[in-house]
N, C-alpha and C positions, 0 to 999 in steps of 0.2 A: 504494500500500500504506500503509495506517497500523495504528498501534498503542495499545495502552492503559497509560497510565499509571500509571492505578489506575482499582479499583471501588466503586459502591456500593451497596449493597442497594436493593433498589425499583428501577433504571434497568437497562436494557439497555444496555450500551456499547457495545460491539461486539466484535469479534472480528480474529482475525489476519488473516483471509482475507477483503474487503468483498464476495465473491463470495456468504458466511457468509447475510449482513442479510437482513433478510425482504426481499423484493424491493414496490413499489407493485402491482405484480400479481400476487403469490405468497401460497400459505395460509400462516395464522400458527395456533401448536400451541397445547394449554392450556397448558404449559408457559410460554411466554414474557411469561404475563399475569403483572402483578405487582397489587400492593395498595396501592402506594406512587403519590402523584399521582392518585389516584382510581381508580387499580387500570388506569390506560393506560400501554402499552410505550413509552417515548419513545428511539429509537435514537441516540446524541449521542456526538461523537469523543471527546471525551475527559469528565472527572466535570463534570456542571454545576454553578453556585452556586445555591445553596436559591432565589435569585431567578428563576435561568431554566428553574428545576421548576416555580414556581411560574406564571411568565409561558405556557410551555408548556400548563400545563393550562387555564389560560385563556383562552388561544387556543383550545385544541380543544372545549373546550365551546361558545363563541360560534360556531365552525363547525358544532357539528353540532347546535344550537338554529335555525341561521339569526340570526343576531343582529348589530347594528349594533357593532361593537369599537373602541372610540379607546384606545389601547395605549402608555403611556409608560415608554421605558426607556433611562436614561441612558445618552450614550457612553462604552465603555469596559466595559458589563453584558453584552455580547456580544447584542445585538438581534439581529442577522441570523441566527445560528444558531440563536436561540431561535425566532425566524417559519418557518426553514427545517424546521427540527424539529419541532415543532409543527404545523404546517400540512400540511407533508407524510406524517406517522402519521397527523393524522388524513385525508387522501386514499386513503390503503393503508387504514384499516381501511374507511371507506366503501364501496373497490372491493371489497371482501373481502365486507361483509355483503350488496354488492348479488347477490357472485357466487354464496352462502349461499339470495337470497331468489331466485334464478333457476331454481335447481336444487332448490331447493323447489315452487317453483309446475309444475317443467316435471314434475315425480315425481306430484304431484296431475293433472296433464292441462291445466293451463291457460298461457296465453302469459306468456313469461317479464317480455316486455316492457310488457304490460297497455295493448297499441294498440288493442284491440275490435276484434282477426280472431277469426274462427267456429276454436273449438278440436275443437267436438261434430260429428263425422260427421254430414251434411248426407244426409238420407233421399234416396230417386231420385224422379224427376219425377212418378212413378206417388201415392206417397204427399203427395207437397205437395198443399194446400187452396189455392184459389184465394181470395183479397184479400176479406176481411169477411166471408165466408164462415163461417157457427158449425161450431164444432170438433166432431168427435163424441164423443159422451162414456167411448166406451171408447177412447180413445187415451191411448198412451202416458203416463205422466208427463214423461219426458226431451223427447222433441217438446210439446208445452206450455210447458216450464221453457225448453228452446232458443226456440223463438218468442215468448214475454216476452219474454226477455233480446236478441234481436234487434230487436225494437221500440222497446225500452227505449235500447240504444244508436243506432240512425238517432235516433230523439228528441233523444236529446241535442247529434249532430252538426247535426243543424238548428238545433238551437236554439246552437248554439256559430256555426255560421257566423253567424246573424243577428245576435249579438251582436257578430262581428265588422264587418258590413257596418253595423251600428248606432253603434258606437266611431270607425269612422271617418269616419262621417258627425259623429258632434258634434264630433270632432277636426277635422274641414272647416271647419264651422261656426263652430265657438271661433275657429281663426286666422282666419276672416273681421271679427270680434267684437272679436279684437284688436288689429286693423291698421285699423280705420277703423268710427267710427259706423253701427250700423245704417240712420240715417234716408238717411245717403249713400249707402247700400251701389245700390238700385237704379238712382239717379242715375248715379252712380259707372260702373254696369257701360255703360247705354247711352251715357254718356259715350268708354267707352272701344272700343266697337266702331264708332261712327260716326269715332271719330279712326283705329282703325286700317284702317279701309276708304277713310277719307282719306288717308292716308300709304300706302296701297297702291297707290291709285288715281295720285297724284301718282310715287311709285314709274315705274311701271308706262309714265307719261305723258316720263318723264326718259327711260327707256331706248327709250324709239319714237324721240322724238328727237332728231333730229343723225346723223350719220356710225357708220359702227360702229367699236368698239375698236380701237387701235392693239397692232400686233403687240410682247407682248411680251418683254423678253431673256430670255437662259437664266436659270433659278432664280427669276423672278417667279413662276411656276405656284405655288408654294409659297406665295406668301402672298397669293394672292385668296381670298378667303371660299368655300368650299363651300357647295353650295344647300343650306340650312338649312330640315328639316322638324321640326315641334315632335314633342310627346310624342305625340300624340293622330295622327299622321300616321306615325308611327313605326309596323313590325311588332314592330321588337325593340330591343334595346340596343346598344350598341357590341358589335363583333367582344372586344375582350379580356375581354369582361365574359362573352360567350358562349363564350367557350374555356375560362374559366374552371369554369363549369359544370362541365364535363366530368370536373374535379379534383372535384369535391363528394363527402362523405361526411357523416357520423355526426360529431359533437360529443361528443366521450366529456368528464364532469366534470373539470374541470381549474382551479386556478388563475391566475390572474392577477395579479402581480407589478408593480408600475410605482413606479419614483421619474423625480427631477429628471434627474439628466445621465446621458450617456452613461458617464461613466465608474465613474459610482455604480452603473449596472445591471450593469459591467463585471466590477466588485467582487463585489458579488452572488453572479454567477454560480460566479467563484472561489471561494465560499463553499461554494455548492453542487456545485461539485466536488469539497472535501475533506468535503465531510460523508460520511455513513451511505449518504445519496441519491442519492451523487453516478452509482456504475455504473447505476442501475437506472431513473431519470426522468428523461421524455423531454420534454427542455427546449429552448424556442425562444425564441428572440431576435430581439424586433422592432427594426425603427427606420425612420427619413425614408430617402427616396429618397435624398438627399443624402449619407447615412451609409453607404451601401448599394451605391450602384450600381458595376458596373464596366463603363461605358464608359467611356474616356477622352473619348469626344467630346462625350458628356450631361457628364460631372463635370465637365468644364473652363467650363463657364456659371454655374457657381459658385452664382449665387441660387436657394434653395431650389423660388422657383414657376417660374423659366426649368428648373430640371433636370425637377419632376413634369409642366412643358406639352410636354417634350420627348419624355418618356420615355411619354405616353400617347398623343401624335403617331408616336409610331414602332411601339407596336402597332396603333393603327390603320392604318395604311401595312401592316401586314403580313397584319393580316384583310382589307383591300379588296385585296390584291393576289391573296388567297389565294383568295376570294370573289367579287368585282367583276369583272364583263369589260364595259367600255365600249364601248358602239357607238357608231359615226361616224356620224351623219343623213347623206343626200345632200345633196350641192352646202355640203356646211360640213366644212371642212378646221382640225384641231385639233392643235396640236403637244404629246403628251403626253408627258412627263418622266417618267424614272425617281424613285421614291419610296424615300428610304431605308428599311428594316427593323435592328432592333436584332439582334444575330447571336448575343446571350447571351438572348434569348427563346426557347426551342427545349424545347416540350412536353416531348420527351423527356428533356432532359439536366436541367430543373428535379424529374422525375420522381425522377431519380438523386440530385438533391444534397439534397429534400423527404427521403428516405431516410434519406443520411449523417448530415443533422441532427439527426432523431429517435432516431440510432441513437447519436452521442454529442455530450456536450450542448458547446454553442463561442458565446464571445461575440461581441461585433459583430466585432471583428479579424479573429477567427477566419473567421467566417462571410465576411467577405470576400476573406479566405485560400482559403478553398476555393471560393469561386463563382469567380475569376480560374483558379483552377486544373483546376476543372471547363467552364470557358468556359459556365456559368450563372448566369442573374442572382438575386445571394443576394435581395432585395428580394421578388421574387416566390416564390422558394424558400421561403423562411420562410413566408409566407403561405400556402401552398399544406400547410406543415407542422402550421399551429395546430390542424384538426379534429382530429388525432390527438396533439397533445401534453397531457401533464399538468401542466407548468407552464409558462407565457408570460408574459417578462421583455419590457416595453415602454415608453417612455417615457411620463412625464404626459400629454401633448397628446395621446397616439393614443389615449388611453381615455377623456379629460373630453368630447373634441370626437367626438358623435355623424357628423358627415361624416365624423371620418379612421376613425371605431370600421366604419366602413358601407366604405369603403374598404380598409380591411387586414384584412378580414373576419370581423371579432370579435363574437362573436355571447355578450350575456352573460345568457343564458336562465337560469336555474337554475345558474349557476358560483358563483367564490367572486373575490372582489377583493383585493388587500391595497395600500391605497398607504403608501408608506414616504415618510418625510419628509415628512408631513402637515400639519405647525404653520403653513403658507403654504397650506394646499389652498383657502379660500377668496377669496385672491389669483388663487392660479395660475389660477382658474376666471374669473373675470373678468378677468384679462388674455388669455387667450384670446378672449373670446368681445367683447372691446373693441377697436373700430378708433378711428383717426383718418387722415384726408387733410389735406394742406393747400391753400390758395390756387393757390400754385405749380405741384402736381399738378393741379389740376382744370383750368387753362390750360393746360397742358402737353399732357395728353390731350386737349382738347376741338382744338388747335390741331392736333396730330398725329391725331389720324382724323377731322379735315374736311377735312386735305394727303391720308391715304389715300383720301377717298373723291373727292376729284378724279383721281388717278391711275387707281385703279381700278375706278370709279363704273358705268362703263357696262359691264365685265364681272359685276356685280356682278346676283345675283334682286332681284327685289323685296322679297320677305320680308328679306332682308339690310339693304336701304336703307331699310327700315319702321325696321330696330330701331337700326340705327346713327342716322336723325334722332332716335329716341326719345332715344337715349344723348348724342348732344351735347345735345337739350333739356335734359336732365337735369343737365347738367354747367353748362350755361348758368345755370338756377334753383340751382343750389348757388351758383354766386361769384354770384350778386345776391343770396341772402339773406345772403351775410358781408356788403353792401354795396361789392363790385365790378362791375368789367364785362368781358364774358370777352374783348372788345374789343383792350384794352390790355395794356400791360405791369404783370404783378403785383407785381416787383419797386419799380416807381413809380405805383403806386396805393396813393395813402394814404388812408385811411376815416376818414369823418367820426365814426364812430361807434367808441369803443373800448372793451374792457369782455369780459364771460362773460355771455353767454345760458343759461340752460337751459330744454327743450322738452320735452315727451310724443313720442311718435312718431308722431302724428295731428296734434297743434300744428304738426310742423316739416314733415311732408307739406302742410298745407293754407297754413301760409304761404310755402313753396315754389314752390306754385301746381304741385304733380306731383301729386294726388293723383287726376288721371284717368288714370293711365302706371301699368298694372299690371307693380309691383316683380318680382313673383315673375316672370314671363316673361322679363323684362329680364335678370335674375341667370340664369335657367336659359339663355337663349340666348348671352350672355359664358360662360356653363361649358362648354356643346356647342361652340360655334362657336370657341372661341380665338380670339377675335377683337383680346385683349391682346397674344397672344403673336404672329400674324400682324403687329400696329400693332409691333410692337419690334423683329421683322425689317424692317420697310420701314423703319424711322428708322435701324438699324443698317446697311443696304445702302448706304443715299443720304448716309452721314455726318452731314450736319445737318438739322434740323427745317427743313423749307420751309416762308418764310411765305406765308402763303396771299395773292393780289393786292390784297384789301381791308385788309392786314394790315402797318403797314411804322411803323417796323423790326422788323427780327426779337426777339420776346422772350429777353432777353439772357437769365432765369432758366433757356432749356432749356441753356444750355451747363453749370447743373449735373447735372442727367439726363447729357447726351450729353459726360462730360469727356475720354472714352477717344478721340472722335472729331473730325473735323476740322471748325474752326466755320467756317462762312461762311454767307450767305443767296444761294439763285437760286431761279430764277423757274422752270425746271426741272429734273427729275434730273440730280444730277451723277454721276461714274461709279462705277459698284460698290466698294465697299470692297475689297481685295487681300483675297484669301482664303488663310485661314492665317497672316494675320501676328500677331503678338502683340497682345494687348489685356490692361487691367489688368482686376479681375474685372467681369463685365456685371454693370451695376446692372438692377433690374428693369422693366418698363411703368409710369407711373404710370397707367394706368387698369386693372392690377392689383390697385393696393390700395383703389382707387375700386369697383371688384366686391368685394375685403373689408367695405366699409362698404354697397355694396347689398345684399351678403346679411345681414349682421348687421341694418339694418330690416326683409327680410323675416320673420326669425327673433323677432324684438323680439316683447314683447306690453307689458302693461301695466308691466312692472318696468324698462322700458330708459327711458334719456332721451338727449336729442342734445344737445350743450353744442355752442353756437356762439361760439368764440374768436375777437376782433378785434384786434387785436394790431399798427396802426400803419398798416403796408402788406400788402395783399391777399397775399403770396407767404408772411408770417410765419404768416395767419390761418391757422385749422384750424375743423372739422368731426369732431367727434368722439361716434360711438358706446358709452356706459356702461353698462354692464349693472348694476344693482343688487340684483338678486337670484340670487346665482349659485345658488341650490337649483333650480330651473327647468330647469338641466341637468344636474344631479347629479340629480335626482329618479327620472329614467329609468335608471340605475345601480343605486341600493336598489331600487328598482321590478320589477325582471330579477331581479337577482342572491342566490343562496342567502343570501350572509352577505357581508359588506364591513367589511375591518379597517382603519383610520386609525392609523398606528403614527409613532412620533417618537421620537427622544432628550427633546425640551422639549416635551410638548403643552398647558403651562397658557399661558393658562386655556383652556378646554375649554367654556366658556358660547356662544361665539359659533360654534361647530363644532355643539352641540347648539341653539341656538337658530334661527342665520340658516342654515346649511345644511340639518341634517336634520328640525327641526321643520318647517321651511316646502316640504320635501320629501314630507313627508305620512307621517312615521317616528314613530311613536308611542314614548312615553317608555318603554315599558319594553320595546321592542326594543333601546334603546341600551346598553350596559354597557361600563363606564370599571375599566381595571386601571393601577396605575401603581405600580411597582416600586422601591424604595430603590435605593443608590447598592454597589457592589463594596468600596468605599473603608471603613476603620475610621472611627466617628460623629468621632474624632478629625485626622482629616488635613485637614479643612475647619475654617474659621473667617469663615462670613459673618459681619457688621457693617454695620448700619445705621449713621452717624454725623451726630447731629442739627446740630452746631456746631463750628465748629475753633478752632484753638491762641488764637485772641483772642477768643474764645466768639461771632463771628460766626457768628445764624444763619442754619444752609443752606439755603436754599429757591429753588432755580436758575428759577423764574419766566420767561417772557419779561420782566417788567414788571421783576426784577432781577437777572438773571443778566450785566448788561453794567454793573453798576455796580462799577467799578475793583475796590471795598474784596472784590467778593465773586469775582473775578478774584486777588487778592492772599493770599485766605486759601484757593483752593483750589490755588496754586500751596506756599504754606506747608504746605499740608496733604500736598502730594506730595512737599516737600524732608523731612519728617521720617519717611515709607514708606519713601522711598529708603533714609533712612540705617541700617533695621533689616532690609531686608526683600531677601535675595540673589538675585541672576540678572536674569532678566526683571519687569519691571512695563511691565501693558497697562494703558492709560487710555482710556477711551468717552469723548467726548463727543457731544451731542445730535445735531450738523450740523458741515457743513465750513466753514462760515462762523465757527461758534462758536469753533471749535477754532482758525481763523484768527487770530480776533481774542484769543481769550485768548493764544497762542502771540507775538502782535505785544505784545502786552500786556508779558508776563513778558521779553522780550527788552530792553524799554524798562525795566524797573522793577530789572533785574538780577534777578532770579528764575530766570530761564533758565541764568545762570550760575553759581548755586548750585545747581541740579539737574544742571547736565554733570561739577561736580565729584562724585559720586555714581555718574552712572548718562548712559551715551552717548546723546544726544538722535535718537528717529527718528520722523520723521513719514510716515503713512499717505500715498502716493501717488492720486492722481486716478485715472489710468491704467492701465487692467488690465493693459499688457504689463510696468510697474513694480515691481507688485505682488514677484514671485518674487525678484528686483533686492533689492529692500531687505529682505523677510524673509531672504532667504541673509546678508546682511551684520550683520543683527539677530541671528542664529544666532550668525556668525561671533565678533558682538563677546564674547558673553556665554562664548562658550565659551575666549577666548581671557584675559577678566579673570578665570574661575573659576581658569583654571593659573597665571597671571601676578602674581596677588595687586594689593596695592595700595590705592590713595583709588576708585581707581574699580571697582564690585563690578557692574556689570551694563549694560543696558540700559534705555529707558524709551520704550513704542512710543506714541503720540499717535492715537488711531485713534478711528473715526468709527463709530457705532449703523446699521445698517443696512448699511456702507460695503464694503469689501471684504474686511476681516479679522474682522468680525463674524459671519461661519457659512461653514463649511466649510473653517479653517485651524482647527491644534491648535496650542494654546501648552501643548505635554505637557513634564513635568518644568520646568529651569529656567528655560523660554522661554516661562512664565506662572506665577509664583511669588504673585503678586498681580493681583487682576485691579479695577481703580480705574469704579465707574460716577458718571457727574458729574452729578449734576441726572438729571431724568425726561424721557426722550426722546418727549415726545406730538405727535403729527403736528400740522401748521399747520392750527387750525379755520378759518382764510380762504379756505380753499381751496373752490373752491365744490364741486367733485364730493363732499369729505367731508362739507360741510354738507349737499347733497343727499341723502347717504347716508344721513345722520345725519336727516334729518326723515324719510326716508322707514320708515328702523328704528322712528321714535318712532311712526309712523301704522302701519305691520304690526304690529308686535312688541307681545304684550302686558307689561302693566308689573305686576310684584309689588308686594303693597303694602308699603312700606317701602326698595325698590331704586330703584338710579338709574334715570333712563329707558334705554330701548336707546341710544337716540343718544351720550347719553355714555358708557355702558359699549362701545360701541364704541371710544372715542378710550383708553380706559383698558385695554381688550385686548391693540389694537394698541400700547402704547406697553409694557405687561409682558410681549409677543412680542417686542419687539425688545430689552428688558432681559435675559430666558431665555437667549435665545440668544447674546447677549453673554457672558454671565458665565459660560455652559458651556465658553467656551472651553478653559478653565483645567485642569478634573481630566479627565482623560481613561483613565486605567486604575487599576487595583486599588494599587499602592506611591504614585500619585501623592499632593501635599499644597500646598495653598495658600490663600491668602486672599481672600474678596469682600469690599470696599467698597464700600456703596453711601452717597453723598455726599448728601444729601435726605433733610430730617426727615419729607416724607410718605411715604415708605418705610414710615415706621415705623405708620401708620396700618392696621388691621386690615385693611380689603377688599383694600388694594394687597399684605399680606402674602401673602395667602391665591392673591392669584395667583402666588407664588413656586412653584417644582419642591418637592414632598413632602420629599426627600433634604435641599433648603436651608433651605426654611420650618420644617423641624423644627429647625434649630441656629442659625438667627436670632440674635442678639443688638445688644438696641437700644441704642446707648453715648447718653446726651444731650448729654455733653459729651466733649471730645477726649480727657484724662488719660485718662480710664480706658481707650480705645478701645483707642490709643497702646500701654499695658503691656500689654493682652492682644495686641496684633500683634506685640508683642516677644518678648515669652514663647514664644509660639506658633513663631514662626520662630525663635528661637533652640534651643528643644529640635526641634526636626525637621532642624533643619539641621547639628545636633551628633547624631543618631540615622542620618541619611541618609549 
């Protein structure tokens, strides 16, 4: 139940009874139109600020234009409730006008749905004209007018399919185009059929001879390879994929919801259950198997791909059990094993919990609350919920990643998107779609299924031992191109050669010497076959990696893989591992993440590059897959989708969200529209400051080239002992890196500087370690709250904290535990770095260049370095009464373009001090009348 407040002219508020609210399905009367906000009803708990009328209605027009939306609204301006409000009227009126134009068209006689079925009574056999036949000329009009418009539409389905069978042939084509030179291509293909009729043949010749198979123990059945028929031998798909089916409906319009963590979509939803929305929209909560499942026996494997190889391994156990009846040949005797089935898989009961969910809305907790209680599994329940929900809260990775969006069955045809927490979206795109292996791993696996394919070699098809030689080849050509040998020990193989490579994806295929091993097959047969998750049982049954007889001594580096397990080397199986006894969490296969980096080549086209890092010894080295163009997979998102909102508390600058995402997305410029909101707070409770020089008119220009020079270590320690001494409670200080921070911190300790700021304000430094974090902010709390009651020399706190690091986004320093918030120098990422340098030439060669602007390359480094300043200094004001100060320490601050990347709310109360005095009296002033008002 809630209540109103107060009202105000123009909004709907709501009412006593939320039963009241127009419902997302229900008519809405002339009555409830107003004229305020463009004459849209927005339903909202309680009075909104003029900002979240405003935000509101600009949401709902970009949804119902279709229109690209990057949406900024500071923390603290009630964002959530403005997206939830907004997005959701306009959802209820959409349902509304379509149910409006349904019953319109069904009153005229025609199909509501406008699928091209025959609406017009279909004359009897007698009356039909046979095919080209001339019509006679006193017929009907209506048969005439029906027989065009029949013609008219087969024509166009013909001509629709062949566009279709036309698209996906260039789409063949193109990823052929992408992945290897045409001049190769024919080479290439008969290359690769003469080898695989050789490794068939050779196959085929292993298992004729010698002895047959040895009988083996209980529970090996489980992890010999199943006869493996590819796609094209296949009648159908896996059994859960076809059960699935069965659940298929209708996609009714709905949005789609996704930020960062779990806990933030958690929030969300809470949102959504005290709004207006909350009884009436039928809301689902995705997430990982991981987050999800209730077995105990899947969740206790802890790693996210051992839970999803288990969890797809036990539906298939249930459709071949359900389906499959295996016959005995004569004169061959086969010991078949019971197969487990998962016991919260059960059609029926997910029928019942798909239900509940849609019937009231529960976030992850919850949702796993009632699958345990329903003995169904919430993970597939949800799934099974989405064709009929109207809004679906999911995390980043299941909507960016095309595979998980094709897996949790999200289909985003004509829907609407909204990601929250944007200001990282073209990060988070590329760490997804970015692998790396290392040295260590490629030995590891190539050493561990050439042991399995000894053991289990000659129970093993042919097609199996084709693709398994393929895969150790494979593994073999990765440690020779870092300059190893799969031979040895990685750990003591040192490379002659050390340094950063970078490659095309045809460069590193052809000096590979793989580029007659067609990838795609490779990757699709590790995805059918589990052939990782198989190789991770036999390492985990036999305890340690057996070295294989050519092999000696055992590579000491698997005993980091296998630390849970007993190390020793022999020369045969030793005995089963005790089942059931404790293990710390299973780490995963490493030729897991080795099928991570073969799919990301297959998927690669001309924007990916492969950096080969040499790094000493072969186990440091890595192989790493980049993606540099993460529009490539966002493309297909706008591409689908009615309208797609980009929202954030900080989204400036906003140049590289419209340039490197959605222009090279194929988003034209005036689908995008930018709304960005002032702040809740009086223009008075903030007092940015640039400050060019400090108290010995040292000027600030924190450099690499001089930001380690003593004097300028010295005068930003001066510059923080006279903050302190005006400025009460907490003060946070950015600096660039953990090193910097190190070293000025070692600095001021030596120089007595440190000791003049603890008289002031309790000294606390940023922790490394995430489990730290909570640790020292509880004690950072503690202190400040305890010298505001206590009085004294000492007035607060002083937290030491790092750009980028852990207290830099997603902790609030609200009221006195961010009264001042100190940034040092311009935190710009290392140009050494060869992936940014790649990046950065690659932006200069895509991206065109205005005349007069920097090139892309460096308004990249200049983006990312005013993203991580944003978000810095937002820490600070977090609601409507709050009041504090930004210092920004860098006279290039004060330079136009860098300003212009500031948040609208700061870059409007700027102020540029050249020298300290006057900075100094306005921080004083400032805090001393707020803090005698407060």
């Amino acid at each position: 139940m809630w209540t109103l407040a107060r009202t105000q002219p123009g909004f709907h508020i709501g009412q006593s009874d939320p039963r009241a609210l127009l419902p997302l399905a229900g008519p809405r009367t002339m009555a409830d139109k107003t004229e305020e906000a463009g004459g849209i009803h927005f339903p909202f708990p309680f009075t909104p600020y003029a900002i979240q009328k405003d935000f509101m209605a600009a949401l709902y027009q970009v949804l119902e234009a279709g229109k690209i939306g990057i949406f900024e609204s500071p923390t603290g301006t009630g964002k959530s409730l403005s997206l939830i409000c907004g997005a959701l009227s306009w959802l209820r009126d959409f349902e509304q006008k379509k149910r409006e134009e349904e019953e319109r068209l069904l009153e005229a006689g025609a199909d509501p749905l406008n699928d091209g079925k025959d609406q017009v009574p279909c004359p009897p056999p007698s009356c039909r004209e046979s095919p080209g036949s001339p019509r006679a000329t006193g017929e009907p009009d209506w048969v005439t007018q029906f027989v065009q418009k029949k013609e008219e539409r087969d024509l166009v389905d013909r001509l629709k399919e062949e566009q279709v069978r036309r698209k996906k042939r260039e789409e063949r084509l193109q990823q052929i185009r992408h992945n290897a030179p045409l001049k190769f291509a024919a080479k290439r293909m008969r290359q690769e059929d003469e080898e695989t009729e050789r490794l068939l043949r050779l196959s085929r010749e292993m298992l004729a001879a010698g002895t047959g198979p040895e009988q083996l123990a209980w529970g090996e059945e489980e992890l010999v390879l199943a006869e493996y028929e590819s796609d094209k031998e296949k009648g159908s798909t896996s059994g859960v994929d076809a059960d699935e089916d069965d659940l298929e409906e209708e996609h009714v319009t709905k949005i789609y919801y996704c930020s960062r963590t779990h806990s933030q979509l958690a929030q969300f939803v809470h949102e959504v259950q005290k709004s207006p929305f909350g009884k009436d929209t039928r809301l689902v909560s995705l997430g990982s198997r991981q987050n999800l499942c209730v077995n105990e026996d899947v969740r206790k494997l802890g790693s996210v791909q051992l839970i999803n190889d288990r969890c797809v391994e036990l539906q298939r156990s249930k459709h071949e059990k359900k389906s499959v009846v295996e016959e005995e040949k004569p004169g061959r005797r086969r010991r078949l094993e019971a197969r487990a089935t998962c016991p919260f898989y059960s059609h029926k009961q997910l029928q019942l919990l798909r239900d509940e969910v849609l019937v009231e809305m529960k976030d992850i907790e919850q949702l796993v609350a009632l699958g345990k209680e329903a003995r169904a599994c919430p993970y597939y329940g949800s799934r099974f919920a989405i064709p009929a929900a109207q809004l679906v809260v999911l995390p980043y990775q299941m909507l960016l990643h095309a595979a998980a969006r094709q897996a949790a069955g999200i289909r985003l045809q004509g829907q609407v998107v909204v990601i929250d927490e944007a200001h990282n979206l073209i990060d988070t795109i590329t760490g997804i779609h970015s692998v790396e292996v290392s040295g260590s791993q490629l030995c590891q696996a190539h050493s561990q299924l050439l042991q399995y394919t000894e053991r289990y070699g000659k129970r093993l098809k042919a097609k199996n031992l084709m693709y398994i030689k393929q895969i150790l080849y494979l593994l073999e050509k990765f440690v020779t191109v870092l300059g190893g040998n799969i031979k040895q020990n990685p750990n003591t193989q040192s490379l002659s050669q050390a340094g950063t490579e970078l490659k095309t994806i045809s460069d590193f295929l052809f000096q590979s010497q793989i580029d007659n091993i067609n990838l795609f097959k490779v990757q699709r047969y590790c995805e059918k076959s589990m052939v990782s998750r198989k190789l991770l049982g036999f390492t985990e049954r036999y305890g340690a990696v057996l070295a294989p007889s050519r092999e000696q001594p055992k590579l000491s580096g698997f005993q980091h893989f296998l630390q849970s397990l007993q190390p020793g080397v022999t020369a045969a199986p030793a005995a089963p591992a005790e089942e059931g006894e404790d293990r710390a969490p299973r780490p995963t296969s490493p030729l897991m993440h080795i099928e991570g980096f073969l799919a990301a080549l297959t998927t690669a086209n001309q924007d990916g590059r492969v950096i080969l890092s040499r790094q000493g010894s072969l186990s440091q080295s890595s192989l790493k897959f980049l993606l540099l163009n993460p529009a490539v997979h966002f493309a297909q998102v706008v591409k689908e989708c009615r309208a797609v909102v980009l929202a954030g508390g900080t989204m400036q600058p906003v140049s590289d969200l419209r340039e490197q995402l959605l222009a090279c997305a194929g988003v034209q410029a005036e689908r995008v529209v930018e709304f960005s909101c002032g702040h809740v707070i009086p223009a008075d409770n903030i007092l940015p400051l640039v400050i060019c020089s400090g108290p010995s008119n040292q000027q600030l220009e924190f450099t690499y080239q001089k930001r380690e020079l003593p004097q300028m270590m010295d005068e930003t320690g001066r510059i923080l002992c006279n903050l302190c001494s005006v400025v009460p409670g907490g003060v946070v200080c950015f600096f660039p890196s953990y090193e910097y921070q190190r070293q000025v911190h070692a600095h001021w300790d030596k120089s007595g500087l440190l000791a003049r700021l603890a008289v002031r304000k309790k000294i606390f430094q940023e922790p490394k370690r995430v489990n730290q974090v909570e640790q020292v902010l509880l004690e950072y709390s503690r202190c400040i709250k305890h010298c505001g009651q206590a009085g004294g020399t000492v007035t607060g706190a002083l937290m030491l904290s790092v750009v980028g690091g852990k207290m830099s986004e997603g902790i609030n320093f609200s009221d006195n535990l961010g009264r001042c918030v100190v940034m040092v120098g311009m935190p710009f990422p290392s140009v050494r770095s060869a992936e940014l340098q790649e990046k950065m030439a690659y932006l200069d060669q895509t991206l065109p260049r205005a005349p007069g602007q920097v090139p892309p390359g460096k308004a990249l480094v200049e983006n990312l370095c005013m993203k991580a300043v944003n978000q810095s200094i937002g820490r600070a004001i977090r609601h409507q009464k709050d009041f504090a100060s930004i210092v920004l320490l860098d006279q290039r601050y004060a330079r136009p373009p860098i300003l212009a990347k500031l948040p609208a709310w700061i870059r409007d109360r700027v102020q540029v001090k050249a020298t300290f005095g006057p900075a100094f009296a306005a921080l004083r002033k400032f805090h001393r009348e707020k803090s005698g008002s407060s």
